[in-house]
C-alpha positions as CSV (number, residue, x, y, z in Angstrom):
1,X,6.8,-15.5,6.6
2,X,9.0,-13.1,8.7
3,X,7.4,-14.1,12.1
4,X,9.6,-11.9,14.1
5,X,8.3,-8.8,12.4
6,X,4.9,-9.7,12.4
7,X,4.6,-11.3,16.1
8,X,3.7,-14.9,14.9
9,X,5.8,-18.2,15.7
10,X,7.2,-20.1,12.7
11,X,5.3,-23.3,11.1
12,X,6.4,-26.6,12.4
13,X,8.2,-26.6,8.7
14,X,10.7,-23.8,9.7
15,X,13.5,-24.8,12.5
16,X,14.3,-21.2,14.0
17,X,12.7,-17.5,13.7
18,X,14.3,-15.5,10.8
19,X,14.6,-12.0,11.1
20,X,14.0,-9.5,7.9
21,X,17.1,-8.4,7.6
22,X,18.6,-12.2,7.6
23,X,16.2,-12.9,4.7
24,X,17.2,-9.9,3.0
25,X,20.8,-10.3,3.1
26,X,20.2,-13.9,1.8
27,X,17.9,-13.1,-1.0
28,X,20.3,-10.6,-1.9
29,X,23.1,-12.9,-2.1
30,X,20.9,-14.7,-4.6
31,X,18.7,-17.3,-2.8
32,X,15.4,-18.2,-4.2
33,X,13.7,-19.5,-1.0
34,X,14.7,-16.3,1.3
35,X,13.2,-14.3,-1.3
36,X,9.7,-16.3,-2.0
37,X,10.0,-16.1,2.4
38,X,9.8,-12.0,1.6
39,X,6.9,-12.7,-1.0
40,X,4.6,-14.7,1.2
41,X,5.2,-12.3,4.0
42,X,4.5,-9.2,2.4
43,X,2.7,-10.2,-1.0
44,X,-1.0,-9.9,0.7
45,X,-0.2,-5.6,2.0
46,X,1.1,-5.2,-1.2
47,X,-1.5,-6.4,-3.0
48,X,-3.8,-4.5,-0.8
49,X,-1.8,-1.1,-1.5
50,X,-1.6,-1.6,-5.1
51,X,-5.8,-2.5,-5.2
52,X,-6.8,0.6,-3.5
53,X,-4.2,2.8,-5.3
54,X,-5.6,1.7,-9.0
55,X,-9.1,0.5,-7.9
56,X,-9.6,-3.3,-8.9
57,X,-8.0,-6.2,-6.9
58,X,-7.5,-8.6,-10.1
59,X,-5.3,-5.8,-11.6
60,X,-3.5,-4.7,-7.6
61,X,-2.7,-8.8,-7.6
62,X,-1.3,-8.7,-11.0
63,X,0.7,-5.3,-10.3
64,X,2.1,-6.7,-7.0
65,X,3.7,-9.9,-9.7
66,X,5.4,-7.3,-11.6
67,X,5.9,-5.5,-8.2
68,X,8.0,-8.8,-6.9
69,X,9.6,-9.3,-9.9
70,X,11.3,-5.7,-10.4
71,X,12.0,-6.4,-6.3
72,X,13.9,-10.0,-7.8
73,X,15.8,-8.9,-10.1
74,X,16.9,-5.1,-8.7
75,X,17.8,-6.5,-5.2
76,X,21.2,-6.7,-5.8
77,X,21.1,-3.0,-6.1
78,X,19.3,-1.9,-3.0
79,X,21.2,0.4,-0.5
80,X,22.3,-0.9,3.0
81,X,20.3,2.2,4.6
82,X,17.3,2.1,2.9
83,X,14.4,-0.8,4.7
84,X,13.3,-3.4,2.5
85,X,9.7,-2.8,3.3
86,X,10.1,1.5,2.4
87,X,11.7,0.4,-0.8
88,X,9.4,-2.8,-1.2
89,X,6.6,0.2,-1.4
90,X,8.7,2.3,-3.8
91,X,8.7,0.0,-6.0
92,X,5.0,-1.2,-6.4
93,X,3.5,2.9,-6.5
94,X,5.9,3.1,-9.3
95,X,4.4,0.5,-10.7
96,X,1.3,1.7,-10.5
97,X,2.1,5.2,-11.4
98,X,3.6,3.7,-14.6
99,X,-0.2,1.4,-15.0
100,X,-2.1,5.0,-14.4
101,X,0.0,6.6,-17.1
102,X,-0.8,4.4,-19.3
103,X,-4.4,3.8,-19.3
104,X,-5.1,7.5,-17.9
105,X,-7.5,6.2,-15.8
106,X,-7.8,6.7,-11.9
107,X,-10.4,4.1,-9.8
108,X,-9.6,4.2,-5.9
109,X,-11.7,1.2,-3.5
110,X,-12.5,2.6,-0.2
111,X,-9.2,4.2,1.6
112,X,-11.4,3.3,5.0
113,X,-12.2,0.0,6.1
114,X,-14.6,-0.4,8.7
115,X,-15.9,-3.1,10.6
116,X,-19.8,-3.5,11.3
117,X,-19.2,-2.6,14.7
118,X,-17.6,0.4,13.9
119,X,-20.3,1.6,11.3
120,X,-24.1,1.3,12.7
121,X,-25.3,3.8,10.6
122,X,-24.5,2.1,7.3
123,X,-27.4,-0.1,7.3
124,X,-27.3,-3.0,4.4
125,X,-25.2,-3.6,1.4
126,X,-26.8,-1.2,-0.6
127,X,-26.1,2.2,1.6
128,X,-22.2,0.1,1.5
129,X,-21.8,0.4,-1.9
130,X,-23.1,3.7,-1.9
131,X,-20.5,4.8,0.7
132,X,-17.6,3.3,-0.9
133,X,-18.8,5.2,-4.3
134,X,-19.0,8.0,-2.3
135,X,-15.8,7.1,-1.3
136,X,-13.9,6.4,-4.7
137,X,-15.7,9.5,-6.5
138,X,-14.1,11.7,-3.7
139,X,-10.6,10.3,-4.1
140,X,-10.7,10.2,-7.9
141,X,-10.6,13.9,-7.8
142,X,-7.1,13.8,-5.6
143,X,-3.9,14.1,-7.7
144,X,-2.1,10.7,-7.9
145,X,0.8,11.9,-6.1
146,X,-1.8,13.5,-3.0
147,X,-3.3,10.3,-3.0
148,X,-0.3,8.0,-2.7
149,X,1.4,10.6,0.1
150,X,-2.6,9.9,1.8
151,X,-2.4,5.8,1.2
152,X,1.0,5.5,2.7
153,X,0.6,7.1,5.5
154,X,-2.8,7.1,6.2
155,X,-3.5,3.4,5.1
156,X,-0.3,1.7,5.7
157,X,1.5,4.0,8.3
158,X,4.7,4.7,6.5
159,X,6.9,8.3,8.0
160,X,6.8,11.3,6.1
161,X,10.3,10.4,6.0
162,X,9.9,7.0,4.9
163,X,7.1,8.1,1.9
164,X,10.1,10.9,0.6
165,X,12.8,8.6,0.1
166,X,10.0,5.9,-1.5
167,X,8.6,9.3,-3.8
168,X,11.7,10.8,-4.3
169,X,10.0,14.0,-3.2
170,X,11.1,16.3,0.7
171,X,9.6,15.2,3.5
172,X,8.2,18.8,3.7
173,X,5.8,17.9,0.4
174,X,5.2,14.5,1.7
175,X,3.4,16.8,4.9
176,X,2.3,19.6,2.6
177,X,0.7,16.6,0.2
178,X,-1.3,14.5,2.9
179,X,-2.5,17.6,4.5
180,X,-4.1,19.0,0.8
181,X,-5.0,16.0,0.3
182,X,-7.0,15.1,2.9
183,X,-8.3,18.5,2.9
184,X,-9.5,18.0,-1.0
185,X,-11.0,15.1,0.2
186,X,-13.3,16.7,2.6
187,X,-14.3,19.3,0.3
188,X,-15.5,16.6,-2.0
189,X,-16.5,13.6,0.3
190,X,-20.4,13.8,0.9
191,X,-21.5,11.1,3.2
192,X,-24.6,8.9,2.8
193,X,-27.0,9.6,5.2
194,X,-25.7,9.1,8.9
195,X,-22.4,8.8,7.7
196,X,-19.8,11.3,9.5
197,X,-16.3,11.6,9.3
């Protein structure tokens, strides 16, 4: 993993800390270990991202593969400026843009995790599953491109700037898009009972 990123020491099996940009340059100079390093470390968010951007972790875990794999084999071509993790993220919504064109169909898990803690008011499973219906049927109705803008930075805390460069979009529609979106999402986001915002 890339423990100086994430704030955790190394196994006993690694020698030293390894910084991500030292495991980028070396997977992009070819070397298989540095870049299954880059995989363990960020294989779980992505798979994450991608579940809750198409709806289904089986098919978010297969998406991240072909995720890695377009990462393998394009490394070689990516820019000195851009971050690995930005471009890391580019690379899977493609991905599943190119999934969502093809089967025309939009499923979104819940966008909010909450603890039990931090939710008294959902009772039992059942009012659960309720919510997160609630949940998906209210993000369904966002574009695909509004609800990526609101994943990215929302759910995994990417810049405006940084969700431009990975959308190819301004950072002026990245701002314009999470702030419809979210915005669409209250109008149709009905709570279960107790529930607030």
């Amino acid at each position: 993993m890339i423990y100086q990123v994430f704030g955790e020491g190394p196994p006993d099996c690694l020698g030293e800390e390894i910084s991500l940009e030292q495991l980028v340059a070396q997977a992009r100079g070819g070397d298989a270990t540095a870049f299954a390093r880059l995989f363990e470390a960020f294989n779980a968010p992505i798979c994450t991202y991608l579940a809750r951007l198409v709806g289904n972790d089986e098919l978010g875990r297969d998406l991240a593969q072909d995720t890695f794999l377009k990462a393998w084999k394009g490394l070689s071509s990516l820019q000195g400026e851009i971050q690995f993790r930005a471009w890391l993220y580019r690379i899977a919504t493609n991905v599943a843009y190119s999934h969502l064109r093809h089967t025309r169909h939009v499923r979104w898990l819940p966008w909010i995790q909450v603890s039990e803690n931090e939710s008294p008011s959902i009772e039992g499973p059942e009012e659960w599953v309720s919510e997160v219906d609630t949940i998906q049927h209210a993000l369904r109705q966002l574009s695909p491109q509004y609800r990526a803008c609101l994943l990215l930075q929302v759910i995994e805390g990417f810049s405006q700037r940084e969700i431009a460069r990975m959308l190819h979009i301004s950072e002026k529609s990245v701002g314009s898009n999470v702030s419809r979106a979210r915005e669409q999402f209250r109008r149709f986001y009905q709570p279960t009972k107790g529930v607030t915002e």
